[in-house]
C-alpha atoms as an extended CHARMM CRD file, in Angstrom:
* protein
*
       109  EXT
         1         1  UNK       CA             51.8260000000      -95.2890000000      -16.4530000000  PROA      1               0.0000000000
         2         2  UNK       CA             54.3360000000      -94.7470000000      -19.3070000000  PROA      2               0.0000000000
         3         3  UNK       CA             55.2470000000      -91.9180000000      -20.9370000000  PROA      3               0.0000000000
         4         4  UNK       CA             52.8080000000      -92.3350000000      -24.0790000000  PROA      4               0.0000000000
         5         5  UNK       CA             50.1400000000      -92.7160000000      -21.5450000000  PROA      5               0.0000000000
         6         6  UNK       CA             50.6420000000      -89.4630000000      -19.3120000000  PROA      6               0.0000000000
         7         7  UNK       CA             51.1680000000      -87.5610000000      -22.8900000000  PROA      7               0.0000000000
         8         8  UNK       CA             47.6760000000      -88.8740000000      -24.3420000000  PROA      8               0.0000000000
         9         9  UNK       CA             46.1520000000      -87.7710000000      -20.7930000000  PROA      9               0.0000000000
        10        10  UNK       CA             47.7850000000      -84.6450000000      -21.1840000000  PROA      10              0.0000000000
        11        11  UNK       CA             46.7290000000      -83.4240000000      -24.2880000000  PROA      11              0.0000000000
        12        12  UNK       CA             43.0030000000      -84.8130000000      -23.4350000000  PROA      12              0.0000000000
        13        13  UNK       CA             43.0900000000      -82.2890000000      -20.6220000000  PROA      13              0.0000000000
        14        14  UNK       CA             44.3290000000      -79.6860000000      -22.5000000000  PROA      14              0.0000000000
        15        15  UNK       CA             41.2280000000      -79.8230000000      -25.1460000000  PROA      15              0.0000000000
        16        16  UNK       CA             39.2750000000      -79.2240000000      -22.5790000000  PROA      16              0.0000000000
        17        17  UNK       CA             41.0140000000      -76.3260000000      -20.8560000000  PROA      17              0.0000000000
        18        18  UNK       CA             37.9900000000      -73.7380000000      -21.2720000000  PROA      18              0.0000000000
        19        19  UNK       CA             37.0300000000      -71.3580000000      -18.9610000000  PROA      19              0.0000000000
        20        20  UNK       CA             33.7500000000      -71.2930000000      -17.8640000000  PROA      20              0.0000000000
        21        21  UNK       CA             33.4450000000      -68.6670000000      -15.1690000000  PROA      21              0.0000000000
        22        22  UNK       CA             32.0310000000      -66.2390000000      -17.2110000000  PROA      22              0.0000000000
        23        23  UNK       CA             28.0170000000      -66.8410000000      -16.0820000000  PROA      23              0.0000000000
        24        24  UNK       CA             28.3670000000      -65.9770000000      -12.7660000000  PROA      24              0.0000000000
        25        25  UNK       CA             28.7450000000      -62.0750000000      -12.3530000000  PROA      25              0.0000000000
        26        26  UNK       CA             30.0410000000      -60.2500000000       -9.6670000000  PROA      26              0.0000000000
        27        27  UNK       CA             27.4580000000      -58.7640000000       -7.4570000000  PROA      27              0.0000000000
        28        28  UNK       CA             26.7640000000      -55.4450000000       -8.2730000000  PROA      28              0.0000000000
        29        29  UNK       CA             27.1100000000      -52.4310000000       -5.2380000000  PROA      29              0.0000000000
        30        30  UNK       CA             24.2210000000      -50.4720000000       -4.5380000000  PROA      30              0.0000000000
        31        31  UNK       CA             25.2230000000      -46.3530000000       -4.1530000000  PROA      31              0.0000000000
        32        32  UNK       CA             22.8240000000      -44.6950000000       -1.7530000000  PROA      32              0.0000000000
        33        33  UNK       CA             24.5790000000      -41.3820000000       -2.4170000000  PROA      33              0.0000000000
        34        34  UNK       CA             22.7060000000      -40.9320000000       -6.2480000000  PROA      34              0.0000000000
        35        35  UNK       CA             19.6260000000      -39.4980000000       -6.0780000000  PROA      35              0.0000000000
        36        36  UNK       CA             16.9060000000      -40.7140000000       -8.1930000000  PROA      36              0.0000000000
        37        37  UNK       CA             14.5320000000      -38.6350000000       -9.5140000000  PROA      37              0.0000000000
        38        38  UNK       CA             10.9880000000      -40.6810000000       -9.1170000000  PROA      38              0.0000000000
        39        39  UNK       CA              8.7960000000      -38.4510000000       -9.6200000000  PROA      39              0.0000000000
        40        40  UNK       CA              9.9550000000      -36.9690000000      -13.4430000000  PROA      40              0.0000000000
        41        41  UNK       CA             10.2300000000      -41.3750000000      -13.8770000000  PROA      41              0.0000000000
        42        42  UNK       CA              6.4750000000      -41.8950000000      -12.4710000000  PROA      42              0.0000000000
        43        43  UNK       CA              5.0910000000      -38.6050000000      -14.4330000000  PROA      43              0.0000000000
        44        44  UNK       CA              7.0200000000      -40.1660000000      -17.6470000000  PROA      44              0.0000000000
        45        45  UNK       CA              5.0790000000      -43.4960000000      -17.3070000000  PROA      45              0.0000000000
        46        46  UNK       CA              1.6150000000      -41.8800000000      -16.5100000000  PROA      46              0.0000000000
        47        47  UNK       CA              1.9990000000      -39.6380000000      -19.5830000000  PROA      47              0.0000000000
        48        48  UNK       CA              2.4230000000      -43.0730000000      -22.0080000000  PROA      48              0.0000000000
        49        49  UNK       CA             -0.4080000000      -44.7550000000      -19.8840000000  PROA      49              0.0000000000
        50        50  UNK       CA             -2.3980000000      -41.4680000000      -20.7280000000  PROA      50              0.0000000000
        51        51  UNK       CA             -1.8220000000      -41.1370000000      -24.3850000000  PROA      51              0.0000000000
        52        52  UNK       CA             -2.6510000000      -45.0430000000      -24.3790000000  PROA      52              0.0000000000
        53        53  UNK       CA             -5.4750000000      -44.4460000000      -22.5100000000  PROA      53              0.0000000000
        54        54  UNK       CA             -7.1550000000      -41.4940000000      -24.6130000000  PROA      54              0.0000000000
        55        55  UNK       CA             -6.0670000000      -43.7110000000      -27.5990000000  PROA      55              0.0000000000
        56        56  UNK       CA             -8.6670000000      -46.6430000000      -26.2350000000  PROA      56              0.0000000000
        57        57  UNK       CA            -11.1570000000      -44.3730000000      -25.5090000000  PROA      57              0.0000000000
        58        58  UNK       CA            -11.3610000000      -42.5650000000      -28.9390000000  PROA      58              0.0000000000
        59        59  UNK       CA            -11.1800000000      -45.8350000000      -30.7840000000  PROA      59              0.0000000000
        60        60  UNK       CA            -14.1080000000      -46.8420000000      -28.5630000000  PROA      60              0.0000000000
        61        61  UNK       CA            -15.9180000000      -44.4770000000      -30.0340000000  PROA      61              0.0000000000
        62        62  UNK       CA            -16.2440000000      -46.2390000000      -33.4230000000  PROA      62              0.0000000000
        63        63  UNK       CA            -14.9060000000      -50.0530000000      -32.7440000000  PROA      63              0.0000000000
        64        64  UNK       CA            -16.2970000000      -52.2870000000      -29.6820000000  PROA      64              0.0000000000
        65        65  UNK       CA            -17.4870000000      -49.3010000000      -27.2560000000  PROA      65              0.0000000000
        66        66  UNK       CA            -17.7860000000      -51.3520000000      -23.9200000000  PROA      66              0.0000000000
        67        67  UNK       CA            -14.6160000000      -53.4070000000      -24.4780000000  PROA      67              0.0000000000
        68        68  UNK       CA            -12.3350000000      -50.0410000000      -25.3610000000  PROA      68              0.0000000000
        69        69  UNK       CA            -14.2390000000      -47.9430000000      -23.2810000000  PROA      69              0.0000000000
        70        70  UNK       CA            -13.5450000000      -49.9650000000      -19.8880000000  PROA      70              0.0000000000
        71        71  UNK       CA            -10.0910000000      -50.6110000000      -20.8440000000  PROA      71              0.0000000000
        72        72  UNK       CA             -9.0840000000      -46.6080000000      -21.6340000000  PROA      72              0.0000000000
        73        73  UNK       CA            -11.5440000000      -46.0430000000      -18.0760000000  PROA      73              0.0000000000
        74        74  UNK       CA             -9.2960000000      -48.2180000000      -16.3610000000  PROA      74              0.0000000000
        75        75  UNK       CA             -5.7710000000      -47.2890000000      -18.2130000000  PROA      75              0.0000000000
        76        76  UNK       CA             -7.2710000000      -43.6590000000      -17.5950000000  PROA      76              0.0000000000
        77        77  UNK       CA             -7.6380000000      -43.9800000000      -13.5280000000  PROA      77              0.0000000000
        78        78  UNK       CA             -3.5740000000      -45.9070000000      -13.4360000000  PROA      78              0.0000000000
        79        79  UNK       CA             -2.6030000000      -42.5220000000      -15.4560000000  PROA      79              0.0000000000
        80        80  UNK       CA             -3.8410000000      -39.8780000000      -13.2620000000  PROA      80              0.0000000000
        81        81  UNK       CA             -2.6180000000      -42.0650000000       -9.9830000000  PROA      81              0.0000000000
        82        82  UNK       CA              0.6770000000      -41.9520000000      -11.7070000000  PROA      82              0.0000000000
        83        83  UNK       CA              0.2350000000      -38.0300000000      -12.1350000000  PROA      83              0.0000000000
        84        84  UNK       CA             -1.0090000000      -37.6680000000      -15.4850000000  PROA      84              0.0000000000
        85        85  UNK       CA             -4.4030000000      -36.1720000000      -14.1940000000  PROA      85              0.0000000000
        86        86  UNK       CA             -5.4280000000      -34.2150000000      -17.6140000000  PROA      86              0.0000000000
        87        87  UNK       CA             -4.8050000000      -37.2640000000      -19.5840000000  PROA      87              0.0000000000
        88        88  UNK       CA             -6.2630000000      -39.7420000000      -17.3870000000  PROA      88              0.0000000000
        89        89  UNK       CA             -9.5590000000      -37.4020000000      -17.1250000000  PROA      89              0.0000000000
        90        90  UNK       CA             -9.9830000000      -36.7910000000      -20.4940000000  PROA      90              0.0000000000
        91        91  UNK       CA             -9.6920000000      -40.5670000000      -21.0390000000  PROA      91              0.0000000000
        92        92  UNK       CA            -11.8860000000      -41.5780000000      -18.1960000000  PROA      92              0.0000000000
        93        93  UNK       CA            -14.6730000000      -38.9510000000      -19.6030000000  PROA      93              0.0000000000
        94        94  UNK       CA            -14.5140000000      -40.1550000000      -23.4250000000  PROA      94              0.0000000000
        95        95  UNK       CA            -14.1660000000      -44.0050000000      -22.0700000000  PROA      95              0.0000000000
        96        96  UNK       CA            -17.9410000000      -43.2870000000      -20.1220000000  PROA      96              0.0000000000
        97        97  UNK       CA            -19.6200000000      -41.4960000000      -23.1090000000  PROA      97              0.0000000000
        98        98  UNK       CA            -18.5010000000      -44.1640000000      -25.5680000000  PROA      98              0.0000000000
        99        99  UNK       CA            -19.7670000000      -46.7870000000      -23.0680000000  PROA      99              0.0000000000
       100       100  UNK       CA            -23.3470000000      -44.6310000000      -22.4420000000  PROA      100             0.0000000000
       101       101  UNK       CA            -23.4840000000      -43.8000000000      -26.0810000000  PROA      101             0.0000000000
       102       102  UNK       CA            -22.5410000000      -47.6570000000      -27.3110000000  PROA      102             0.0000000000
       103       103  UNK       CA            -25.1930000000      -49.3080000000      -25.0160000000  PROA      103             0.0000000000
       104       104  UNK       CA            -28.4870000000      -46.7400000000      -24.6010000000  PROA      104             0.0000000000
       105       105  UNK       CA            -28.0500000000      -44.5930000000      -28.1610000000  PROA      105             0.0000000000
       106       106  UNK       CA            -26.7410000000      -46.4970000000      -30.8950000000  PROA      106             0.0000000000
       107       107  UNK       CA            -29.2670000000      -49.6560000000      -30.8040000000  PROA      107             0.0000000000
       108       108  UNK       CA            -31.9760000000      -47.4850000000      -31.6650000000  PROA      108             0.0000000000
       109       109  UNK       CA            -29.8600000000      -46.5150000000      -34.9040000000  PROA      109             0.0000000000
C-alpha cells in the first residue's frame, strides 16, 4: 500500500468515527433505604378508578344501562379493593339500579 492508498483509507474511517454507545444505559441501583409510601399511591389510584366508576354509572342512567352499568359495577368493586370504599359503593349501588331500572322499568315506558 502507498501512501495515497493508506490516506484514502484513512479519511474513509474517519467519516465514520461515530459513537454509538449511547443505547445501552447503565443499569440503574435499586436503594432499599427510601421508603415508599404505597398506601397514599394505592388510595390515589382507587380514588380515579372511583370517580371513573361513579362517572359510568350515572351515564348509565340515561345512555346504554346494562353496558355502563356493569362496567361502573365492576370499575366500582377494583375502587373500593384499592381503598376507595365510598366511591366504589356509591358506584356499585347506582351501576345495579341503572341495570334493574334499564331492564324491568323502562320497557314498559
Amino acid at each position: 500500500m502507498d501512501r495515497d492508498e493508506e490516506n484514502e483509507t484513512a479519511a474513509v474511517h474517519a467519516d465514520y468515527s461515530e459513537e454509538t454507545s449511547a443505547e445501552i444505559a447503565a443499569p440503574g441501583v435499586y436503594n432499599r433505604s427510601v421508603n415508599r409510601d404505597e398506601e397514599n399511591e394505592t388510595a390515589a389510584a382507587g380514588r380515579g378508578v372511583g370517580y371513573a366508576a361513579l362517572a359510568l354509572s350515572i351515564l348509565s342512567l340515561f345512555v346504554l344501562p346494562v353496558l355502563f352499568g356493569a362496567t361502573g359495577i365492576v370499575l366500582g368493586f377494583i375502587a373500593r379493593r384499592r381503598g376507595s370504599k365510598s366511591l366504589g359503593g356509591w358506584a356499585i349501588a347506582i351501576g345495579a339500579i341503572s341495570i334493574i331500572v334499564g331492564m324491568f322499568i323502562l320497557p314498559f315506558f
